[in-house]
Residue frames as qw, qx, qy, qz and C-alpha x, y, z in Angstrom:
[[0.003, 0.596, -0.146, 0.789, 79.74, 22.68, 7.70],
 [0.142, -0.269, -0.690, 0.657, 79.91, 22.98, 11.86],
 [0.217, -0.807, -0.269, -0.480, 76.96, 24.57, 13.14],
 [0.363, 0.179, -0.341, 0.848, 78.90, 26.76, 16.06],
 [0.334, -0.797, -0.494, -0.094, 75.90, 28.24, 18.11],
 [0.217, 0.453, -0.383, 0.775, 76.79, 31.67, 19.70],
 [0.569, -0.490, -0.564, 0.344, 76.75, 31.30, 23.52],
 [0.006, 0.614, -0.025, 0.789, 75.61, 35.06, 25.24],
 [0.404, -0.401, -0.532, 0.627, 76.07, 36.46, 28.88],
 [0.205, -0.640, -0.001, -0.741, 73.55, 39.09, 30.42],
 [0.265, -0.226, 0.521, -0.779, 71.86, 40.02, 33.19],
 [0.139, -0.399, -0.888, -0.183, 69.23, 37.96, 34.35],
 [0.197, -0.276, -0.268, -0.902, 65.40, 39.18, 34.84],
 [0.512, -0.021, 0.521, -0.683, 62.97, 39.22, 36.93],
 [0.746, 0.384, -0.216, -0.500, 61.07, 37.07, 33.62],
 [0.577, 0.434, -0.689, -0.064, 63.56, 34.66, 34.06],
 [0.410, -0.409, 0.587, -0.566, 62.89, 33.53, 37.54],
 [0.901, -0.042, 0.298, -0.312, 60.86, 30.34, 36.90],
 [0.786, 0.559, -0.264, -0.024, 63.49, 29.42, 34.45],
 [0.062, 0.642, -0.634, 0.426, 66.38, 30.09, 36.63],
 [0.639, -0.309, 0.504, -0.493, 64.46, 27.77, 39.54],
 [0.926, 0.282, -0.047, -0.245, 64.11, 24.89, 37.20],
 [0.511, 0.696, -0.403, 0.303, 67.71, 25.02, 36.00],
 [0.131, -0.613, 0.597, -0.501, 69.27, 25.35, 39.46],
 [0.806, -0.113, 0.421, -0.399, 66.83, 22.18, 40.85],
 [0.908, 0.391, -0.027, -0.147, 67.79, 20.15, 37.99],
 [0.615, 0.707, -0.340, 0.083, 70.95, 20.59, 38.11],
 [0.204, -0.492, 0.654, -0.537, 72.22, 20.60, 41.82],
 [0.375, -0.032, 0.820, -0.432, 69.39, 17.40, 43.23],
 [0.891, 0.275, 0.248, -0.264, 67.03, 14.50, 42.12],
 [0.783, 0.056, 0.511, 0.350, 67.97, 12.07, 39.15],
 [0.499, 0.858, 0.111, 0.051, 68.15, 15.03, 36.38],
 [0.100, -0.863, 0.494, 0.034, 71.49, 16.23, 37.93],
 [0.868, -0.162, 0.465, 0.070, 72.54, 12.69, 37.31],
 [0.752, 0.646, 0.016, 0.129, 73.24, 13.76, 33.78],
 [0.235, 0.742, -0.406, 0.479, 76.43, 15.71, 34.93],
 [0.751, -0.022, -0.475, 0.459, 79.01, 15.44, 36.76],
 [0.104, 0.254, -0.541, 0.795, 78.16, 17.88, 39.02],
 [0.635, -0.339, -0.646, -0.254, 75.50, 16.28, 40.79],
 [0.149, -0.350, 0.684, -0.622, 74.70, 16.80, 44.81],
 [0.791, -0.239, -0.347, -0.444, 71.67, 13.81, 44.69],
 [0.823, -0.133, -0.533, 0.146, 73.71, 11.76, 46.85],
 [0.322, 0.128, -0.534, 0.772, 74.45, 14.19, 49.35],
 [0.146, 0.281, 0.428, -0.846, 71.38, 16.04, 49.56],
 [0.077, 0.396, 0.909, 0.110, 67.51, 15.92, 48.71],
 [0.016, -0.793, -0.448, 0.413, 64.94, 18.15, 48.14],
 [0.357, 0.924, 0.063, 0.121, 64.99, 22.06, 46.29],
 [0.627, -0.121, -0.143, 0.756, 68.48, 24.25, 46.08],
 [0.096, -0.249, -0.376, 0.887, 66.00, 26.78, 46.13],
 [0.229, 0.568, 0.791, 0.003, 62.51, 27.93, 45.51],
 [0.180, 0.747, 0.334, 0.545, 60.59, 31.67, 44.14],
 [0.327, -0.942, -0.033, -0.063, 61.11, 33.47, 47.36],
 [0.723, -0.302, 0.284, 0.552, 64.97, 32.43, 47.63],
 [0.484, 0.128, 0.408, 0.763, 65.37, 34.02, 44.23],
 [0.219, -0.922, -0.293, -0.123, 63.25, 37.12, 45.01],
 [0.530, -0.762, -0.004, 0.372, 65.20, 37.71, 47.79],
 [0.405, -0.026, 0.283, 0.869, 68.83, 37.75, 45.44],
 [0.275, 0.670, 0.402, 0.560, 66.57, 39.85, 42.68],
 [0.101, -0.891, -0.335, -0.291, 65.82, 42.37, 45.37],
 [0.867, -0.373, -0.038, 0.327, 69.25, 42.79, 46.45],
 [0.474, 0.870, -0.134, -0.004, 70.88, 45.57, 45.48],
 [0.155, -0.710, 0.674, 0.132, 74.53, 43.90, 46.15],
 [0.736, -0.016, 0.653, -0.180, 73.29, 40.69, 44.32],
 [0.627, 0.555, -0.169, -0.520, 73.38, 39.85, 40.46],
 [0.735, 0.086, 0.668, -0.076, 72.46, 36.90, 38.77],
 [0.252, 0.657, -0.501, -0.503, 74.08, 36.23, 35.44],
 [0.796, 0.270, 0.539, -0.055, 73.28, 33.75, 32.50],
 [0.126, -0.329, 0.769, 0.533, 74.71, 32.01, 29.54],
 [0.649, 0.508, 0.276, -0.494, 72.26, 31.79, 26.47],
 [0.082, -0.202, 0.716, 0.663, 72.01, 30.26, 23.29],
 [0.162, -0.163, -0.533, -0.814, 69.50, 31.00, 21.02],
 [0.397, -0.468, -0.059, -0.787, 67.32, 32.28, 23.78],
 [0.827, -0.408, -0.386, -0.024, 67.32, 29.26, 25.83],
 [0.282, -0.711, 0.583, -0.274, 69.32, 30.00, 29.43],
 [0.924, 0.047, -0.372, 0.067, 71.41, 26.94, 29.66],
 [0.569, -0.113, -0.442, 0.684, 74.06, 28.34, 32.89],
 [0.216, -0.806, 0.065, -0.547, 73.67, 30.87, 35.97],
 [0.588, 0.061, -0.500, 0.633, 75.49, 32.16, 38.60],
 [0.151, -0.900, -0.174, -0.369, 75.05, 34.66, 40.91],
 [0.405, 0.320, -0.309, 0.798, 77.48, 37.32, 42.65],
 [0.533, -0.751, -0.353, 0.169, 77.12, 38.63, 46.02],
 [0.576, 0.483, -0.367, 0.548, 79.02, 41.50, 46.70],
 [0.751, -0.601, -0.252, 0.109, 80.20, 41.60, 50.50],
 [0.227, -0.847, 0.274, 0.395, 82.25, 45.05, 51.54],
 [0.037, -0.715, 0.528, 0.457, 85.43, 43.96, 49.51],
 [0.214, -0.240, 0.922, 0.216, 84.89, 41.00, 47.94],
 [0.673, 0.087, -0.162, -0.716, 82.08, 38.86, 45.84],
 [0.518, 0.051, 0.820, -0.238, 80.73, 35.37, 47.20],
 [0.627, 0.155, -0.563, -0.516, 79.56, 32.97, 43.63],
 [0.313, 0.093, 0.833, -0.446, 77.19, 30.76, 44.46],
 [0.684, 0.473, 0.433, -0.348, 74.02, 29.06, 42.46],
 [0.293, 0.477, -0.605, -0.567, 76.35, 28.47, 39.75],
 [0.687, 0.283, 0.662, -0.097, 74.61, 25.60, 37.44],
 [0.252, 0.459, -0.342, -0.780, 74.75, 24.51, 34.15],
 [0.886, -0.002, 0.053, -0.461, 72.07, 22.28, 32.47],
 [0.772, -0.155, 0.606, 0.112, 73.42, 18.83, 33.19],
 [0.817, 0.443, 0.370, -0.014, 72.95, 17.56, 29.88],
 [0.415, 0.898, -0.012, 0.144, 75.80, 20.38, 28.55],
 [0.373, -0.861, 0.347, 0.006, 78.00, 20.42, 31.36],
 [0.670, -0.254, 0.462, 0.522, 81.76, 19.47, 30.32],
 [0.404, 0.779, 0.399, 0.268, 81.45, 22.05, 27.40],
 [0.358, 0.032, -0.083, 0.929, 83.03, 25.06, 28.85],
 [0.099, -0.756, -0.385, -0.520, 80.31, 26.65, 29.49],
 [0.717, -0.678, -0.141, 0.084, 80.82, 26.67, 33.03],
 [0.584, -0.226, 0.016, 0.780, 84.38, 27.69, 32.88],
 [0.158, 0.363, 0.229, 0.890, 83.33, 31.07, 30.13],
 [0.293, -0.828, -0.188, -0.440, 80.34, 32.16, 32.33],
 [0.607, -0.610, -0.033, 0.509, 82.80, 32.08, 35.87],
 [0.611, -0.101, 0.147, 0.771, 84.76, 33.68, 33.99],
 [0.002, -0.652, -0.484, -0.584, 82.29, 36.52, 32.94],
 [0.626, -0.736, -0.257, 0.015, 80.98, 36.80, 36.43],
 [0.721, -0.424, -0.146, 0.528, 84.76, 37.27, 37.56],
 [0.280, 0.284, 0.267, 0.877, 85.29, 39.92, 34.85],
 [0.278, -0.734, -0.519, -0.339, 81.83, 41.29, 35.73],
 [0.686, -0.637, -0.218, 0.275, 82.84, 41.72, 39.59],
 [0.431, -0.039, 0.053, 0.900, 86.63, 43.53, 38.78],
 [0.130, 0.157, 0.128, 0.971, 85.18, 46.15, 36.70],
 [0.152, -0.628, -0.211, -0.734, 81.91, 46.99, 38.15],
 [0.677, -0.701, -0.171, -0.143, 82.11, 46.67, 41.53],
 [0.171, 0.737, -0.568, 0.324, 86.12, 47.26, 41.68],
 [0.698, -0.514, 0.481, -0.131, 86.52, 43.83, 43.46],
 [0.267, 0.586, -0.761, -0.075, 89.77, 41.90, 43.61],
 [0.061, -0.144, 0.950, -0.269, 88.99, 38.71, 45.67],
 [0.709, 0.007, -0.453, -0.540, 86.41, 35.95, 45.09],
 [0.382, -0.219, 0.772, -0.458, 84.66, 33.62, 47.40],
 [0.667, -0.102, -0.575, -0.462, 83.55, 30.40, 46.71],
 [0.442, -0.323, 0.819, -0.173, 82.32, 27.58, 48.98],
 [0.413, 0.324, -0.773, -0.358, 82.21, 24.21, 48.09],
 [0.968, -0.182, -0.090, -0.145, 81.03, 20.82, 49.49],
 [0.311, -0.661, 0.683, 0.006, 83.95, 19.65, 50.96],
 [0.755, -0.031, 0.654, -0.044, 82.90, 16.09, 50.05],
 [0.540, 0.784, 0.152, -0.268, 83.60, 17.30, 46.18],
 [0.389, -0.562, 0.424, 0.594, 86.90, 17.11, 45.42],
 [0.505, 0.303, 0.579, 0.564, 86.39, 16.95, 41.92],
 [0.093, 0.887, 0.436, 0.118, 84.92, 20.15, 42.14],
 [0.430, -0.825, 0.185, 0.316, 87.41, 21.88, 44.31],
 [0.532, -0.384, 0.435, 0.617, 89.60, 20.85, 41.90],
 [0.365, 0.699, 0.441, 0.428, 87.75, 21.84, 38.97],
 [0.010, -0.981, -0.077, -0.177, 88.02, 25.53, 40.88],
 [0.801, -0.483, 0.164, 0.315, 91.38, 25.05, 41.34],
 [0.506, 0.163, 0.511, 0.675, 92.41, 24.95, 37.65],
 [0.070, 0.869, 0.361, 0.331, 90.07, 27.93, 37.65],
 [0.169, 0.612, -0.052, 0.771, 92.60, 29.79, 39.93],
 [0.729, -0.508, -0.058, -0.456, 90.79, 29.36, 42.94],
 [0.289, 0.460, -0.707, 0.453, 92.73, 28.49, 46.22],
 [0.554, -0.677, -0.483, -0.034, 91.42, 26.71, 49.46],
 [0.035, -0.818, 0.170, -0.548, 91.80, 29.07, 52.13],
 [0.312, 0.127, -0.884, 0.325, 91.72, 26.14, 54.83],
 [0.507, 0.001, 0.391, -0.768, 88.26, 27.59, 56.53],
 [0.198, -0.071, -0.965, -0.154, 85.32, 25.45, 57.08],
 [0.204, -0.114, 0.424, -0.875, 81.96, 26.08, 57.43],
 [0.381, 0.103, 0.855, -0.335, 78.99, 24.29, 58.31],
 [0.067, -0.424, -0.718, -0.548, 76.09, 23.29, 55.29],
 [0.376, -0.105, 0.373, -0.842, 73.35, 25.35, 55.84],
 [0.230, 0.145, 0.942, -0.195, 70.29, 24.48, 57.11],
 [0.279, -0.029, -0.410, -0.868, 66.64, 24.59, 54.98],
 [0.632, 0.133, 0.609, -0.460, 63.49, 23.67, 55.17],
 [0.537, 0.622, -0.321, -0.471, 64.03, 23.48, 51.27],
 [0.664, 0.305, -0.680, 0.059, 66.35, 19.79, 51.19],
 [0.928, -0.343, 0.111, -0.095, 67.34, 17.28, 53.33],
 [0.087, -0.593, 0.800, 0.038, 71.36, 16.04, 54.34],
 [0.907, 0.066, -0.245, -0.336, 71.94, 12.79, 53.42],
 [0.602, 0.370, -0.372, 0.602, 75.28, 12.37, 54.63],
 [0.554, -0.805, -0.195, 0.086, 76.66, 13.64, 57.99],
 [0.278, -0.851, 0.071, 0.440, 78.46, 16.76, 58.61],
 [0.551, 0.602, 0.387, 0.429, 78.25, 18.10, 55.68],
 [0.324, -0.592, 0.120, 0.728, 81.02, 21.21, 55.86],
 [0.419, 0.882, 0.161, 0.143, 81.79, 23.87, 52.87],
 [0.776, -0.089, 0.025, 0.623, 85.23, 24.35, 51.84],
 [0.165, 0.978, 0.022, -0.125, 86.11, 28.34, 51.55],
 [0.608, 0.142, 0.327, 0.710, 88.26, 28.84, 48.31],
 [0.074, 0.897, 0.027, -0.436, 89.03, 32.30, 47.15],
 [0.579, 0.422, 0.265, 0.645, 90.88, 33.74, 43.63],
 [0.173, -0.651, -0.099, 0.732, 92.52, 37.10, 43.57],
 [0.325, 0.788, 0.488, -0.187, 90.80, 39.22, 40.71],
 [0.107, -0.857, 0.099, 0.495, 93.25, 41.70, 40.09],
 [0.337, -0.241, 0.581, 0.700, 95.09, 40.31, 37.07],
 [0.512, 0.524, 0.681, -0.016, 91.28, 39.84, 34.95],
 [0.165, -0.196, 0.245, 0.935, 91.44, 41.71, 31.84],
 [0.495, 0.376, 0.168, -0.765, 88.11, 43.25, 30.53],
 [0.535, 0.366, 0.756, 0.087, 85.99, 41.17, 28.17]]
């Protein structure tokens, strides 16, 4: 007999905050992200963000941070921005160690459902590393178009560039066909 774990999307919690920070560091910079294949160690150094960064989203009311769970452990988060018409994803991570599962494809795909119906938006914004293409194309097959913009990495006191001119590719997906979950 398979064991088949069921894999659950909520909201995330203030309670979940030190969890969420872990995740997101592990997954994005140092040698842990090494497990997956979405790794930024070789671009960049340091946090992808710290307890006040994720304050700030919590206390956002256009902001919500959304996790994939299985049996209570958060193994993926994302988080939605919404911005007049549209919603900017961004901190999306899932624990290295899992990633090529689909997880990552069923929570985006929550998040995008999420966005349509409660916030009546049609158009998603991602950016990307430009220097990613495996990524870009991973959000490609997700629908996701570049748009041809370019904007600059920010800056932090949180990480270090390793790499010069480091840019962000801006891909969008148009919402409107998503059918409710």
């Amino acid at each position: 007999m398979c064991y088949n774990p069921v894999m659950i999307f909520r909201h995330a919690t203030i309670n979940d905050i030190s969890v969420l920070i872990s995740l997101l560091n592990r997954s994005y910079r140092g040698e842990s992200s090494r497990a997956g294949w979405t790794s930024e160690a070789d671009l960049l150094s340091g946090k992808r963000i710290d307890e006040a960064g994720m304050l700030q989203l919590f206390n956002d009311p256009d902001s919500r941070i959304l996790i994939a769970q299985i049996n209570d452990v958060i193994i993926a988060t994302i988080h939605a921005h919404r911005e007049n018409d549209t919603v900017h994803f961004g901190l999306f991570a899932v624990e290295p160690t899992l990633q090529g599962n689909e997880i990552g494809k069923a929570l985006l795909s929550y998040a995008e459902s999420e966005a349509h119906h409660t916030w009546g938006i049609n158009t998603a914004i991602m950016e990307v590393i430009a220097y990613r293409a495996e990524l870009i194309h991973y959000y490609e097959r997700r629908g996701y178009q570049r748009t041809g913009k370019m904007i600059p990495f920010p800056e932090s006191d949180l990480w270090n560039k390793k790499v010069d001119s480091l840019e962000l590719a801006v891909m969008s997906k148009n919402l409107k066909s998503i059918d409710s979950w």
